[in-house]
VOVEX-680683 format. One record per residue (C-alpha): y negated, x, z negated. Coordinates in steps of 0.001 Angstrom, whole numbers, plus 524288, in hexadecimal, padded with zeros to 5 digits. Example, Ala and Ser with C-alpha at 12.3 -4.5 7.8 and 13.67 -1.06 7.14 Angstrom:
BEGIN
811948300C7E188;80424835667E41C;
***
This chain:
BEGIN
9E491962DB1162A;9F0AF9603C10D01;9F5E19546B10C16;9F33394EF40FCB8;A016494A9C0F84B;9FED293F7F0ED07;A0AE293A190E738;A0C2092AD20E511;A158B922C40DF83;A1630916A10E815;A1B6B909AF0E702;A1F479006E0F0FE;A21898F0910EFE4;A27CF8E7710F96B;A262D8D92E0F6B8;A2C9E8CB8B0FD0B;A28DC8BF330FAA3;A33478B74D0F646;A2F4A8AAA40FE68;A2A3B8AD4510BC7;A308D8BB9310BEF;A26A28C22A10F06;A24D18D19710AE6;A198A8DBCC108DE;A1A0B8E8B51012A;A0E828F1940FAB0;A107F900180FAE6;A09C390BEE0F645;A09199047C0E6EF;A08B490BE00DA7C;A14FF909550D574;A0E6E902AF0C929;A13E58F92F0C09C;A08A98EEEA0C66A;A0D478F3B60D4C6;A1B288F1C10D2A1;A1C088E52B0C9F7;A11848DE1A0D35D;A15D88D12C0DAB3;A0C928CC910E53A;A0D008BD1E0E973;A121B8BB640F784;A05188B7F410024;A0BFA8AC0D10822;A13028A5FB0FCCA;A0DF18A8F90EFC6;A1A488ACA80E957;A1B638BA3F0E29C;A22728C4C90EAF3;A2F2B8CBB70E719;A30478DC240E7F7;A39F88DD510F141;A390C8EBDF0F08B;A32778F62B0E942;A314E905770EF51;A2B55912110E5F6;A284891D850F022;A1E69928860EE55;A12F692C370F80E;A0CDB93A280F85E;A022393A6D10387;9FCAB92F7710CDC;9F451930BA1192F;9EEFA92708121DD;9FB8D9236412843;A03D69219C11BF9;A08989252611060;A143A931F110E39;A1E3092E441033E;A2B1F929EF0FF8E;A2D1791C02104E4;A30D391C3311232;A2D4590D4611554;A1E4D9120C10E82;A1B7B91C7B110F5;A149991FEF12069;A1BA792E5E11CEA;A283D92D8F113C0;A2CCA9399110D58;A392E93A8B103E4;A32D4941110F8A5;A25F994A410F721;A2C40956E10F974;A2FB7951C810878;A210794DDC108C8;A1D7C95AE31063E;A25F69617410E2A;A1F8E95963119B0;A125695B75117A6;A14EE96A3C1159B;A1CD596B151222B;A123A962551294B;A06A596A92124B1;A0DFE975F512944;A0FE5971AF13678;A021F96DC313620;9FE2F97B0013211;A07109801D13D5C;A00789763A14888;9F2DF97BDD1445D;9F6A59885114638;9FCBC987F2150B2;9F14D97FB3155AF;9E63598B4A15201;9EE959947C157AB;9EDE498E5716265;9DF5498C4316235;9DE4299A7415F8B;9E46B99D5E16B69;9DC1E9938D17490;9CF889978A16F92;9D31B9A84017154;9D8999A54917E7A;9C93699D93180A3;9C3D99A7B917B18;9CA629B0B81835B;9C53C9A8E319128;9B7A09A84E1894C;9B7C49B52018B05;9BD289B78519992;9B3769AB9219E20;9A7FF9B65A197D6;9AC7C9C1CC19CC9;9AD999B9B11A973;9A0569B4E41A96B;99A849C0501A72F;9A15D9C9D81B0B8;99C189BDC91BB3D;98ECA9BF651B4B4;98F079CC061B91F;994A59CA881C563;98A499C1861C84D;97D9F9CA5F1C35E;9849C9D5F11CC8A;9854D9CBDE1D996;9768F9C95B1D667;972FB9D59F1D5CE;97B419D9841E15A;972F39CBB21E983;966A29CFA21E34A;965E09DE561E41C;95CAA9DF9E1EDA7;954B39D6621E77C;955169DDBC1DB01;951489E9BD1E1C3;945B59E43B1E70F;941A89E1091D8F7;944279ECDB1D470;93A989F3081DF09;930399E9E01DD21;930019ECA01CE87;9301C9FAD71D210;925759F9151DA13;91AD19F1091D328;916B49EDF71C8D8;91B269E46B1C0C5;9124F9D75B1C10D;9098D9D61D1B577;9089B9C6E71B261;8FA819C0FB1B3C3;8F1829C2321A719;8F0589B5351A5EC;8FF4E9B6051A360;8FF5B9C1631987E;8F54E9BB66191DE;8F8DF9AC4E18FAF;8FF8F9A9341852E;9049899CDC189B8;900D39907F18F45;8FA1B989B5182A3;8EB0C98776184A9;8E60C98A981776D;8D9119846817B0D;8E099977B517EB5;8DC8A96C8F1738D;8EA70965F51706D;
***
């Protein structure tokens, strides 16, 4: 996602009341002819406030953790001019681009070398698949033999008519 780059003209205002000294400032203003001309009353005393100071700056972007623009004492990230703003967030999302490379390369790699011992851990099982069939055969042999000779020998059981002929266990003369 690119970061949205809005130009504002900003105004700044630092107040001081003349009696009990005390000092506040509002930021981030519209440097309107209301914003810049207004006078608040001083909350302990009730004597108008003087401007001690007055600041113009220019903001471009803002996140949650501040604001990027001109005024250092402001602004959370300060920046001479636009053009150095710029060049930041093209350098940043250019290392950013490199770190998520870098970072599927790497993911590339983990998941072929997985893939790779996937494959092994098959190959693996199924050799000892084998190797276990051919030790029960080798146990069993005789065994098999036998069977072999008995089905060489007779017949193969028929199962009981009662067997062939059912079709399951429902009682169709049942009432429910």
């Amino acid at each position: 996602m690119a970061i949205q780059i809005h130009p504002r003209r900003c105004l700044a205002v630092w107040y001081q009341c003349p009696k009990c000294k005390a000092t506040y400032g509002r930021a981030h203003m519209t440097p309107s002819k209301k914003n810049r001309d207004y006078v608040p009353v001083c909350l302990y005393c009730d004597v108008p406030e003087v401007i001690t100071r007055r600041r113009y700056y220019r903001t471009w972007a803002s996140d949650l953790y501040g604001v990027a623009g001109t005024c250092e004492e402001l602004c959370a990230y300060y920046y001479p001019n636009i053009r150095a703003f710029k060049r930041m967030i093209k350098e940043r999302t250019a290392q950013r681009e490199r770190e998520a490379q870098a970072y599927y390369e790497q993911q590339r790699m983990i998941e072929a070398e997985a893939e790779k011992r996937r494959k092994r851990q098959r190959e693996e099982a199924a050799l000892l698949r084998e190797a276990e069939r051919v030790a029960h055969q080798a146990v069993h042999a005789v065994e098999l033999e036998a069977e072999n000779v008995a089905r060489a020998v007779w017949e193969a059981e028929a199962p009981p008519r009662w067997m062939r002929d059912d079709s399951g266990d429902f009682d169709d003369e049942h009432p429910f």
